[in-house]
C-alpha positions as a Markdown table, in Angstrom:
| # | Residue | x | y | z |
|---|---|---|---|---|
| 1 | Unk | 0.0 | 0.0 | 0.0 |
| 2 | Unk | 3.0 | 2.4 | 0.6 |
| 3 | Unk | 5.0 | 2.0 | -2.2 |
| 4 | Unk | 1.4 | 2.6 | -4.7 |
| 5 | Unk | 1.0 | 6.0 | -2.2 |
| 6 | Unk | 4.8 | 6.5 | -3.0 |
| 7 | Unk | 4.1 | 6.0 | -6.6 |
| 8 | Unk | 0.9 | 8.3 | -7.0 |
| 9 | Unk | 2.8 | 11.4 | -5.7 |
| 10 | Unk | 5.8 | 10.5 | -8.7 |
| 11 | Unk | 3.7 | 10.4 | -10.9 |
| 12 | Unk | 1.6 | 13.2 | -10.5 |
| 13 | Unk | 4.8 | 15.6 | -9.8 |
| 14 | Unk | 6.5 | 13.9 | -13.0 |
| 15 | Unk | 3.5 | 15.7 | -14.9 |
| 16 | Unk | 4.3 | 18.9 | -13.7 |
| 17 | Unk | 7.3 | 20.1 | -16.2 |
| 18 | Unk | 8.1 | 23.5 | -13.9 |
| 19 | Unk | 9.4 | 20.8 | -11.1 |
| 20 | Unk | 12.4 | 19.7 | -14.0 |
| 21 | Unk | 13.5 | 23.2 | -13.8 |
| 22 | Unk | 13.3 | 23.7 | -10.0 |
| 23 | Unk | 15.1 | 20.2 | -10.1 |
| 24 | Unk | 17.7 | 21.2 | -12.5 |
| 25 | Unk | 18.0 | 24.8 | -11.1 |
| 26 | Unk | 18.5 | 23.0 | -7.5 |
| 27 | Unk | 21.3 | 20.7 | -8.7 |
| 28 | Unk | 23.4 | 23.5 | -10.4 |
| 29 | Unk | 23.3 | 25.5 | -7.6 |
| 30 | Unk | 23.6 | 22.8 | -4.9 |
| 31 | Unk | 20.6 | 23.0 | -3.2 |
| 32 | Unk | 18.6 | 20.3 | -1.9 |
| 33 | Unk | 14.6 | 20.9 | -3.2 |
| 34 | Unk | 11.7 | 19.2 | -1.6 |
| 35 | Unk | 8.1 | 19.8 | -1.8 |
| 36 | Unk | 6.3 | 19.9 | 1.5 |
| 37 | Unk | 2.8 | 20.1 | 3.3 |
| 38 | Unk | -0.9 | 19.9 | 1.7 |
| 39 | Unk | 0.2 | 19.4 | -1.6 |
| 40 | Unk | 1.7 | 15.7 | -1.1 |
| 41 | Unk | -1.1 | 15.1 | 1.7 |
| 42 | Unk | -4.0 | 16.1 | -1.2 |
| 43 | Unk | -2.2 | 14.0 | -3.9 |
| 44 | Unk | -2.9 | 11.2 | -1.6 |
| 45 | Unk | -6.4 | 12.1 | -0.5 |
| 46 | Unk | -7.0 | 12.6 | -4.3 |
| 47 | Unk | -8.2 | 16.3 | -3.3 |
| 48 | Unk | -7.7 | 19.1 | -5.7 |
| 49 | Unk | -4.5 | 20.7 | -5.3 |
| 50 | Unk | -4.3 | 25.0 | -5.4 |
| 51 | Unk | -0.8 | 25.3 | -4.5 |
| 52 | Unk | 2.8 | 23.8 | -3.8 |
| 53 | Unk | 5.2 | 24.3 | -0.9 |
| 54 | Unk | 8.5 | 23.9 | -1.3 |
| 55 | Unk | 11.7 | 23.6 | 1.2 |
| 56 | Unk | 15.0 | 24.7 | 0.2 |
| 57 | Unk | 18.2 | 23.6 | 2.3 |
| 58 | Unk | 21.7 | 24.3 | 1.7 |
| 59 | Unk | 21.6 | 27.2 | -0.3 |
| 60 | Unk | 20.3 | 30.6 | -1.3 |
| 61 | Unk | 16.6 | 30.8 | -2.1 |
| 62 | Unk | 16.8 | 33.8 | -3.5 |
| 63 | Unk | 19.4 | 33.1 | -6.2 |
| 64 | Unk | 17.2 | 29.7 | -6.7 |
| 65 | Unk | 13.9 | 31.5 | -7.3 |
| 66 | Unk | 16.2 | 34.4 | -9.6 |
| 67 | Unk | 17.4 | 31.8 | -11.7 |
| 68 | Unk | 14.7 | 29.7 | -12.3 |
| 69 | Unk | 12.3 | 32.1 | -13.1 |
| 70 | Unk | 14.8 | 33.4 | -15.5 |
| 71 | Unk | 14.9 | 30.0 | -16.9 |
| 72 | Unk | 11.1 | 29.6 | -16.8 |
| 73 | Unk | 10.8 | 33.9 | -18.3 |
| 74 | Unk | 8.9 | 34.8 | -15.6 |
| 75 | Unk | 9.2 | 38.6 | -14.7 |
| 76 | Unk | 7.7 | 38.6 | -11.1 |
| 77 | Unk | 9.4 | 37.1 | -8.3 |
| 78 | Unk | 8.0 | 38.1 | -5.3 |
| 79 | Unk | 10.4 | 37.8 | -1.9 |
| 80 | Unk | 8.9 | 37.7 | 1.4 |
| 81 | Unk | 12.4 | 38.4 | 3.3 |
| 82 | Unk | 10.0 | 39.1 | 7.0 |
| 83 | Unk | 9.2 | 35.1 | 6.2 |
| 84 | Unk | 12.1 | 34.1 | 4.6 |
| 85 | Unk | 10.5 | 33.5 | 1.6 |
């Protein structure tokens, strides 16, 4: 039962094609990149899913979120720097 859980949440973040340049943005730079909280829990409830949180360790979040909005031409990063986000 744990490993067809496991394998729901692959597949539906494999379907997301943003996450491959998070993942490849995260690897260049060093970073470790997981995604956290309701997202994974809907995915598993088979809820709809609004957003996605993600945790970034080892690194600069800022520089992350720069570069791969550059990558993805996105204009409008917004930093949170009270949260840390």
């Amino acid at each position: 039962m744990e490993k067809i859980r496991i394998k729901k949440v692959e597949d539906r973040i494999k379907k997301l094609k943003f996450l491959r340049v998070f993942e490849e943005t995260a690897r260049e730079q060093g970073l470790k990149l997981f995604i956290v909280g309701g997202y994974v829990r809907d995915i598993l409830l088979e809820r709809e899913q609004s957003d996605i949180d993600f945790l970034v360790v080892d690194g600069d979040v800022y520089a992350f979120a720069q570069k791969s909005a550059e990558k993805l031409k996105v204009s409008n990063v917004h930093v949170y720097k009270n949260y840390g986000t």
